[in-house]
Biopython code that builds the backbone (N, CA, C, O; Angstrom):
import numpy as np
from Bio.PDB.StructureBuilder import StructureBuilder

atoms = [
    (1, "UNK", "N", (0.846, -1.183, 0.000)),
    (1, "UNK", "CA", (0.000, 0.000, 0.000)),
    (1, "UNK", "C", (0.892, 1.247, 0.000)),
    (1, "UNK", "O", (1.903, 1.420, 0.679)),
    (2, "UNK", "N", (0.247, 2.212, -1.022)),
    (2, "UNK", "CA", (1.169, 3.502, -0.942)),
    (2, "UNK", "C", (1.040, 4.146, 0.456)),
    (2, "UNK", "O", (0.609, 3.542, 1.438)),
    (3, "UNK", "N", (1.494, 5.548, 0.451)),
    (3, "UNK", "CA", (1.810, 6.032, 1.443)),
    (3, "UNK", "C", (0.837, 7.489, 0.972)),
    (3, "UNK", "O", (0.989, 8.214, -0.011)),
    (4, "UNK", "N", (-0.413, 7.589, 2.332)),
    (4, "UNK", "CA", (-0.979, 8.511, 1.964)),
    (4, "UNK", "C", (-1.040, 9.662, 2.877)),
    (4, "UNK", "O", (-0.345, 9.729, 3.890)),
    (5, "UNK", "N", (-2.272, 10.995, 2.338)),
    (5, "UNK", "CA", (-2.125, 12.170, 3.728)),
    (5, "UNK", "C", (-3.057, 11.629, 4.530)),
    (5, "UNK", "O", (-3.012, 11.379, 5.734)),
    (6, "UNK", "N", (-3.888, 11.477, 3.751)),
    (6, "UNK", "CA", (-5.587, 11.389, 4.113)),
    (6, "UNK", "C", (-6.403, 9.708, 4.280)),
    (6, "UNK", "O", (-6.261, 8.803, 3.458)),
    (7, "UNK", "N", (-6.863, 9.664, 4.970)),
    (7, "UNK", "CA", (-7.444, 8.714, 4.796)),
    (7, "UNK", "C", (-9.379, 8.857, 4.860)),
    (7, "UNK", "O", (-9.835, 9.571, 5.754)),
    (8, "UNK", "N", (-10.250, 8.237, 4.006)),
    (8, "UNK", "CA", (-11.215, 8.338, 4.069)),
    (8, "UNK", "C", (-12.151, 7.382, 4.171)),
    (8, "UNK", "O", (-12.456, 7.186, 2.995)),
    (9, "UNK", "N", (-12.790, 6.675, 4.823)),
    (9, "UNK", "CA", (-13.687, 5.031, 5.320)),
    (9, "UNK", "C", (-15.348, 5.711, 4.829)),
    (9, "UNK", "O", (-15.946, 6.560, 5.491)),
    (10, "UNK", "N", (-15.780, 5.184, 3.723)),
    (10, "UNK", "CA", (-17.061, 5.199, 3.314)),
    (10, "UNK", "C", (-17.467, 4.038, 2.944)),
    (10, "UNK", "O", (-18.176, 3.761, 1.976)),
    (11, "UNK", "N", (-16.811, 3.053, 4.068)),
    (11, "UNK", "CA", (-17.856, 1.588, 3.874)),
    (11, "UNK", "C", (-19.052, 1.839, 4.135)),
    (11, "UNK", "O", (-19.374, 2.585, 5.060)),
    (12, "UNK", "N", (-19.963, 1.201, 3.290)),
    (12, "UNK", "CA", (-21.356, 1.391, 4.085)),
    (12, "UNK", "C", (-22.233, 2.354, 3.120)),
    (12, "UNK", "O", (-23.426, 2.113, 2.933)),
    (13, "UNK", "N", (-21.722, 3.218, 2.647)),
    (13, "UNK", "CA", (-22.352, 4.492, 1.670)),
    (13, "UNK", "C", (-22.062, 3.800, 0.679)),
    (13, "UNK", "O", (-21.046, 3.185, 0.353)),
    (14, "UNK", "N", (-23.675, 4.049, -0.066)),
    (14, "UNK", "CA", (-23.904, 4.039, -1.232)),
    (14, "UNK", "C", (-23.568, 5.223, -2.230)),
    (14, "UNK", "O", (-23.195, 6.258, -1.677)),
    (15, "UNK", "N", (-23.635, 5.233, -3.508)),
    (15, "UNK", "CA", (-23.386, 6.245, -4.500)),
    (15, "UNK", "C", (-24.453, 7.297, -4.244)),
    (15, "UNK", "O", (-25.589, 6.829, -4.312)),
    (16, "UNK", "N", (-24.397, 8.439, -4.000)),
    (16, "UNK", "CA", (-23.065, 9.029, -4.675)),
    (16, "UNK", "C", (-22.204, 9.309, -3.442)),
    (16, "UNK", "O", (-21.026, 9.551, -3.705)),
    (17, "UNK", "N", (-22.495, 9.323, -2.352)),
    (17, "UNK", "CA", (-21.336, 9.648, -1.011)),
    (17, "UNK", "C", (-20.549, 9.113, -0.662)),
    (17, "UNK", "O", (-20.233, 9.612, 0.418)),
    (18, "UNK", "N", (-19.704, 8.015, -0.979)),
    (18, "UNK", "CA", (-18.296, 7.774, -1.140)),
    (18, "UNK", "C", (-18.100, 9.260, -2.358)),
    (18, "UNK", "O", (-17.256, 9.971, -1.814)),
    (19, "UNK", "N", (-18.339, 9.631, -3.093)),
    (19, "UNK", "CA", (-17.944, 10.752, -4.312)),
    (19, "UNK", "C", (-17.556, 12.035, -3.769)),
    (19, "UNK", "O", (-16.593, 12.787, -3.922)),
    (20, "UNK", "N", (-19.253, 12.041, -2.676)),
    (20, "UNK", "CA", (-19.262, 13.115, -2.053)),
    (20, "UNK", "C", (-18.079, 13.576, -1.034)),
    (20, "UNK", "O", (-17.312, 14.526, -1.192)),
    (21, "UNK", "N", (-18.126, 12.737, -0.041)),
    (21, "UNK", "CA", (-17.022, 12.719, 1.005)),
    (21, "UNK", "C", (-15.335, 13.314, 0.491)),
    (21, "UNK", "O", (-14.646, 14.220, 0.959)),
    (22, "UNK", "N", (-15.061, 12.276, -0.754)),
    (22, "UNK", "CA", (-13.849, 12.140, -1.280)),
    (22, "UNK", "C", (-13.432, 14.013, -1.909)),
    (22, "UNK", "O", (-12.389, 14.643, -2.087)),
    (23, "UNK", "N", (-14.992, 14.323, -2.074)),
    (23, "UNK", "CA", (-14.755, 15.707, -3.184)),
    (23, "UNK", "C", (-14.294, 16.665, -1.657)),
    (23, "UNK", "O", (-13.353, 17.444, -1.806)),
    (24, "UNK", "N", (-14.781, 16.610, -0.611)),
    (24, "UNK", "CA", (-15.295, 16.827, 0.747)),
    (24, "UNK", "C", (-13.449, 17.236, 1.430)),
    (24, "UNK", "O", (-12.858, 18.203, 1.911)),
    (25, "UNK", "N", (-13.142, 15.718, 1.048)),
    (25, "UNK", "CA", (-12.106, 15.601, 2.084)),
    (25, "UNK", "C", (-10.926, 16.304, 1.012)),
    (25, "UNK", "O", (-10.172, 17.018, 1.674)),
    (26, "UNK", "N", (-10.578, 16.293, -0.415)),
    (26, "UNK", "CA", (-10.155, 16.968, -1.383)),
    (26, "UNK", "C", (-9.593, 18.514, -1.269)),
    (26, "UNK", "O", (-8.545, 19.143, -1.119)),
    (27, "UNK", "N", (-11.237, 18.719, -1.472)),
    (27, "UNK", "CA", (-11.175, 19.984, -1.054)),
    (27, "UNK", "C", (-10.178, 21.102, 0.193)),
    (27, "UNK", "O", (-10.033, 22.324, 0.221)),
    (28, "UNK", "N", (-9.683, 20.064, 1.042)),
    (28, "UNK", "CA", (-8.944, 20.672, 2.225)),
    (28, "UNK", "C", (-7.641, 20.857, 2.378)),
    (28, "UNK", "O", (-7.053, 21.770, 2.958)),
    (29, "UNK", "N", (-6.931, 19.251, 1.409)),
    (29, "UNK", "CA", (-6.013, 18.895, 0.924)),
    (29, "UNK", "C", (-5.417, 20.078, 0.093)),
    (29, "UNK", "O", (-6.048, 20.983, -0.454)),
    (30, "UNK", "N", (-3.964, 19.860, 0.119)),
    (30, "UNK", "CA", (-2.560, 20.342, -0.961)),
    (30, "UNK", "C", (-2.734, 19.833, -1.860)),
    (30, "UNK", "O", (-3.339, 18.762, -1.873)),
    (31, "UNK", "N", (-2.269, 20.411, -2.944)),
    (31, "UNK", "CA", (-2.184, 20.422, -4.000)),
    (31, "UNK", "C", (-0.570, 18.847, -3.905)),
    (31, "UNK", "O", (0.440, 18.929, -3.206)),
    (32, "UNK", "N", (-0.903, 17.804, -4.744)),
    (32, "UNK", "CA", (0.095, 17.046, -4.465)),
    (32, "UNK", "C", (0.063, 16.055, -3.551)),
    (32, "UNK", "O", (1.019, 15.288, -3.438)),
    (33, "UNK", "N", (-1.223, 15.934, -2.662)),
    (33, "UNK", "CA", (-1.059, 15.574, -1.288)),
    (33, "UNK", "C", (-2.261, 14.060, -2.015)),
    (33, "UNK", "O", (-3.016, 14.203, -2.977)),
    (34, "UNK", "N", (-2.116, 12.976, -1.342)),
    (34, "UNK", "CA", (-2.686, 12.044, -1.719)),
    (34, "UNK", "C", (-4.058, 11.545, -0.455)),
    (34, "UNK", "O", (-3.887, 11.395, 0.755)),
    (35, "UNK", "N", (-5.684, 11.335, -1.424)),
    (35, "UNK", "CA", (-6.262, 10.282, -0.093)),
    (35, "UNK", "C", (-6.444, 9.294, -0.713)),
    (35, "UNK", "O", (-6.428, 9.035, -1.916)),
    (36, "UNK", "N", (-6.718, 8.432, 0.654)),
    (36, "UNK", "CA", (-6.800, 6.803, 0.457)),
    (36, "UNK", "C", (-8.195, 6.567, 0.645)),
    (36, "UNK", "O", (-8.555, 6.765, 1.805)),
    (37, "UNK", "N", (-9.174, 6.169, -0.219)),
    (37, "UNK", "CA", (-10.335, 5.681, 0.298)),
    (37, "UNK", "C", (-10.798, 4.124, 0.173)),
    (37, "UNK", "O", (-10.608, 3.240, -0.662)),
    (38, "UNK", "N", (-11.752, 4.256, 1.856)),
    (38, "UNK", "CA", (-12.327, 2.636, 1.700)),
    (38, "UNK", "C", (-13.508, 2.536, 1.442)),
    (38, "UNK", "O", (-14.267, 2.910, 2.336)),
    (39, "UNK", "N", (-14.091, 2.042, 0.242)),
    (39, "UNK", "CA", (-15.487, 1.886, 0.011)),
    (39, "UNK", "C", (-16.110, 0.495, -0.304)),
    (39, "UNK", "O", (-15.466, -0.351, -0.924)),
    (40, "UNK", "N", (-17.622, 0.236, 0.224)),
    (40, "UNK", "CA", (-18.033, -1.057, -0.142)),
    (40, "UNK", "C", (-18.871, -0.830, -1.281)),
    (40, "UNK", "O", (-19.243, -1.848, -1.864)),
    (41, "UNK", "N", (-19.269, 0.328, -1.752)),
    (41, "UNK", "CA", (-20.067, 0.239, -3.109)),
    (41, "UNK", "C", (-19.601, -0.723, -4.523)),
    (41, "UNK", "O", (-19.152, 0.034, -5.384)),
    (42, "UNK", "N", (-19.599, -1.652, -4.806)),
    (42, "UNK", "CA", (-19.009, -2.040, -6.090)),
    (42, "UNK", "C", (-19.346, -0.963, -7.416)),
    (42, "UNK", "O", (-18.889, -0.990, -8.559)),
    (43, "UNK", "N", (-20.220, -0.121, -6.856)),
    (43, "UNK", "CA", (-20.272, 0.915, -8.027)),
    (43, "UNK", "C", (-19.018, 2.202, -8.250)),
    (43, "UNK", "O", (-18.608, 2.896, -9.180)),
    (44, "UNK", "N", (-18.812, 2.072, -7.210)),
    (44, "UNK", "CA", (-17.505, 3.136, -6.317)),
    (44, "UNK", "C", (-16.608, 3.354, -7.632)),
    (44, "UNK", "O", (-16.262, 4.323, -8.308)),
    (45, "UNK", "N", (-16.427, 2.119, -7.651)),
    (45, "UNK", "CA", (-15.054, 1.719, -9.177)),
    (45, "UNK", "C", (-14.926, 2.511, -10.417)),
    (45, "UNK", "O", (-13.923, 3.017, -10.920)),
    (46, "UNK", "N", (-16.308, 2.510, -10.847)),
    (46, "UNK", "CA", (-16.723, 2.867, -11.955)),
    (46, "UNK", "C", (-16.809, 4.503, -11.309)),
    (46, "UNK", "O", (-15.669, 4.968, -11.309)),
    (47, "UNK", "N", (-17.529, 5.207, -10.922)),
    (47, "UNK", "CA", (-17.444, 6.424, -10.270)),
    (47, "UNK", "C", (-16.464, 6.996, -9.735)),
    (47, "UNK", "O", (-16.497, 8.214, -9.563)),
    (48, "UNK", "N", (-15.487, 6.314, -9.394)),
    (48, "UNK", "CA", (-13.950, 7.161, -9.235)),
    (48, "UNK", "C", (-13.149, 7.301, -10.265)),
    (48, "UNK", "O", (-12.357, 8.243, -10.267)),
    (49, "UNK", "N", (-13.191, 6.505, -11.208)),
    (49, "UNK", "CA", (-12.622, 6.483, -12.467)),
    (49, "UNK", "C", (-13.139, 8.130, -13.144)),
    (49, "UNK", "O", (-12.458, 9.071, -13.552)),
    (50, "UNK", "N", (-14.658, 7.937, -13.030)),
    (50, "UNK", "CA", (-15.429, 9.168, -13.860)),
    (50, "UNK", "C", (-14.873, 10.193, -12.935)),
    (50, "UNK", "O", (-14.033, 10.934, -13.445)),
    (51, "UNK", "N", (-15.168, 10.396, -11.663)),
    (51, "UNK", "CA", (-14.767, 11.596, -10.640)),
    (51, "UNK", "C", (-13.162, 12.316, -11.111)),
    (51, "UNK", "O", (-12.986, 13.522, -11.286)),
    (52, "UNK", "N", (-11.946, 11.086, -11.274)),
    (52, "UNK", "CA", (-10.775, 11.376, -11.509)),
    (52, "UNK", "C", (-10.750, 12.393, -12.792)),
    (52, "UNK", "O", (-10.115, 13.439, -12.922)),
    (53, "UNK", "N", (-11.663, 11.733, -13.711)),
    (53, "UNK", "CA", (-11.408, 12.397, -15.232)),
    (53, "UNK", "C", (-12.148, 13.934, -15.264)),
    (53, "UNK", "O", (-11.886, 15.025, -15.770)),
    (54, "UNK", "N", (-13.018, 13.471, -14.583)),
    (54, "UNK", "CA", (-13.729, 14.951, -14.422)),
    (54, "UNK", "C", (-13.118, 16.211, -13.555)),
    (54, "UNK", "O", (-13.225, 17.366, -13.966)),
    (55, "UNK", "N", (-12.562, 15.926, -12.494)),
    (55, "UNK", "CA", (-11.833, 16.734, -11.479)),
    (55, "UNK", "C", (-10.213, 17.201, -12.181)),
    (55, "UNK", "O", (-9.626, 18.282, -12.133)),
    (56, "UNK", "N", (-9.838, 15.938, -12.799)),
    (56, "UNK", "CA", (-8.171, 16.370, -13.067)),
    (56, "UNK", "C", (-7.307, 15.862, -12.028)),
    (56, "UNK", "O", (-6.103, 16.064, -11.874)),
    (57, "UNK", "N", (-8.093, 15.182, -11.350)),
    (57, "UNK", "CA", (-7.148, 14.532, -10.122)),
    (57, "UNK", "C", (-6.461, 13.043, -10.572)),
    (57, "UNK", "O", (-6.653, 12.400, -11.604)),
    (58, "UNK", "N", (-5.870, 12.836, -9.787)),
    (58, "UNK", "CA", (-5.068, 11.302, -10.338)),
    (58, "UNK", "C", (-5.600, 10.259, -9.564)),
    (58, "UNK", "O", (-5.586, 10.255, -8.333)),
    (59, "UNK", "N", (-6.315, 8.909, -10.649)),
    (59, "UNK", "CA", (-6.729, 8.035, -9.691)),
    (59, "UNK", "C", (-5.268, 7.196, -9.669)),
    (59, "UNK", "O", (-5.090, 6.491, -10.663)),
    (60, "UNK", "N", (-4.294, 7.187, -8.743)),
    (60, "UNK", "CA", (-2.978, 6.558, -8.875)),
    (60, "UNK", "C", (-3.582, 4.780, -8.512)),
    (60, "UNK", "O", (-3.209, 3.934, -9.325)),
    (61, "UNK", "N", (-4.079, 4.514, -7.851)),
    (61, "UNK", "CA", (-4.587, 3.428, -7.106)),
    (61, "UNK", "C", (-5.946, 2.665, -7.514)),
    (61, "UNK", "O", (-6.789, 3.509, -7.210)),
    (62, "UNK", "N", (-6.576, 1.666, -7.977)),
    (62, "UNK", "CA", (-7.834, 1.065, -7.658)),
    (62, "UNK", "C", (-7.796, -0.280, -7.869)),
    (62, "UNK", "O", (-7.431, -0.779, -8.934)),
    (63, "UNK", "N", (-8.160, -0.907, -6.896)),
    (63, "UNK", "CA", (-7.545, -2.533, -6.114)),
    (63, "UNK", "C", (-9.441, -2.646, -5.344)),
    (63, "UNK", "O", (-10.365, -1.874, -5.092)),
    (64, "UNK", "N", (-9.131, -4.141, -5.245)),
    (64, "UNK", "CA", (-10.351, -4.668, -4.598)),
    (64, "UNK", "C", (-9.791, -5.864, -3.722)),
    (64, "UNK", "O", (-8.790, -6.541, -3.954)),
    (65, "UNK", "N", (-10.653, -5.959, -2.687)),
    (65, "UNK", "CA", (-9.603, -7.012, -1.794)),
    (65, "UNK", "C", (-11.121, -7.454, -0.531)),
    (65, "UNK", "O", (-11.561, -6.756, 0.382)),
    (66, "UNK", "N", (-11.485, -8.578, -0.902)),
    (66, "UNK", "CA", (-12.340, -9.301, 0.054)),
    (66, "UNK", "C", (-13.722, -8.550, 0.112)),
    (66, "UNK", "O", (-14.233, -8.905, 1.174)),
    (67, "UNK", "N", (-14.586, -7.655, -0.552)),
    (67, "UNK", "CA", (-15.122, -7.248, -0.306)),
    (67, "UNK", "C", (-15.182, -5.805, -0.698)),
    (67, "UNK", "O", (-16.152, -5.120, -1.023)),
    (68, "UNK", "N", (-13.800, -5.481, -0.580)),
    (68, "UNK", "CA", (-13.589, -3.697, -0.346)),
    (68, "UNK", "C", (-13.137, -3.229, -1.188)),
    (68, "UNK", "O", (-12.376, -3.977, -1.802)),
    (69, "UNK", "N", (-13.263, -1.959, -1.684)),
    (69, "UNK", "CA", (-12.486, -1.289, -2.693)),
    (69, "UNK", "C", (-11.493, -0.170, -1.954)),
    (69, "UNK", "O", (-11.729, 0.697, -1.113)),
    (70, "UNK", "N", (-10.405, -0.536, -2.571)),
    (70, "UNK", "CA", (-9.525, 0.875, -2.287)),
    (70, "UNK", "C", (-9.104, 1.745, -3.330)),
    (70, "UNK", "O", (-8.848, 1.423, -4.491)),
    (71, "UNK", "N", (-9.060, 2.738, -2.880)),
    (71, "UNK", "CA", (-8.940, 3.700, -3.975)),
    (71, "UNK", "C", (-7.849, 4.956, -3.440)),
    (71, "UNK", "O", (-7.942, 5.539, -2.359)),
    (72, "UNK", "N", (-7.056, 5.140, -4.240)),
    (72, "UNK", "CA", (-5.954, 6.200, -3.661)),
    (72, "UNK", "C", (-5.898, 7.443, -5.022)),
    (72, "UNK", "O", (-5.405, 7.233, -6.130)),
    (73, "UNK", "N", (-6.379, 8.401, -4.678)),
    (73, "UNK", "CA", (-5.874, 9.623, -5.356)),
    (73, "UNK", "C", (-5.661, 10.792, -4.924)),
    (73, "UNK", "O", (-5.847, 11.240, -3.793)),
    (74, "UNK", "N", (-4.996, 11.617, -6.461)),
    (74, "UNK", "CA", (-4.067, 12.558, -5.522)),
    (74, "UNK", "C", (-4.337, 13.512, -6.478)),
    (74, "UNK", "O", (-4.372, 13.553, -7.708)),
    (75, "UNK", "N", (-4.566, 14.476, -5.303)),
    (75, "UNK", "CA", (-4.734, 16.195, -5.683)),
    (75, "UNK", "C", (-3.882, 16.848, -6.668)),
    (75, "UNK", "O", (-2.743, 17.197, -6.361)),
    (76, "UNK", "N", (-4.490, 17.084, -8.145)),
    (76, "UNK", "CA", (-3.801, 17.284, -9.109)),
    (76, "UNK", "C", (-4.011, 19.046, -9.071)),
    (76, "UNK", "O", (-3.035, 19.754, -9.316)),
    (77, "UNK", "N", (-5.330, 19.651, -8.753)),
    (77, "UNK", "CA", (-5.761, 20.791, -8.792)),
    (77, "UNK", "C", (-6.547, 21.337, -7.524)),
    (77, "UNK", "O", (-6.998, 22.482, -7.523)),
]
sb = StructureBuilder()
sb.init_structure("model")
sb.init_model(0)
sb.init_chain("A")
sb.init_seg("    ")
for serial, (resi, resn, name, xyz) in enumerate(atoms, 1):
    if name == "N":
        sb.init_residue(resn, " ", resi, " ")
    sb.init_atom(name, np.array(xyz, "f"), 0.0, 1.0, " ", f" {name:<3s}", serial, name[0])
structure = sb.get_structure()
């Protein structure tokens, strides 16, 4: 696992608030600075991909492991 600033746990939330949170917790963040999120949505995947392209941010990370999705990106803007 990389090495992140932030960490963000939206097991449990459905779409769109894993999106929400992530834009949430973003927002506070450096420019450069990376979060890690945990989500159980299997839709999550597909929606961080779109979130990344749309924002300009970097999805560096997206892995699935027992259940969970992780997702690591980093503040491009």
């Amino acid at each position: 696992m990389s090495n992140f600033d932030q960490e963000l746990d939206a097991s449990g939330l459905n779409c769109p608030l894993p999106i929400l949170r992530a834009k949430k917790s973003l927002a506070s963040m450096d420019v450069g600075q990376t979060l890690h999120i945990i989500a159980t949505d299997p839709g999550s995947v597909k929606d961080f991909e779109a979130f990344s392209k749309q924002t300009g941010n970097e999805l560096v990370e997206s892995r699935e492991d027992a259940g969970k999705f992780y997702f690591l990106i980093k503040k491009n803007s």
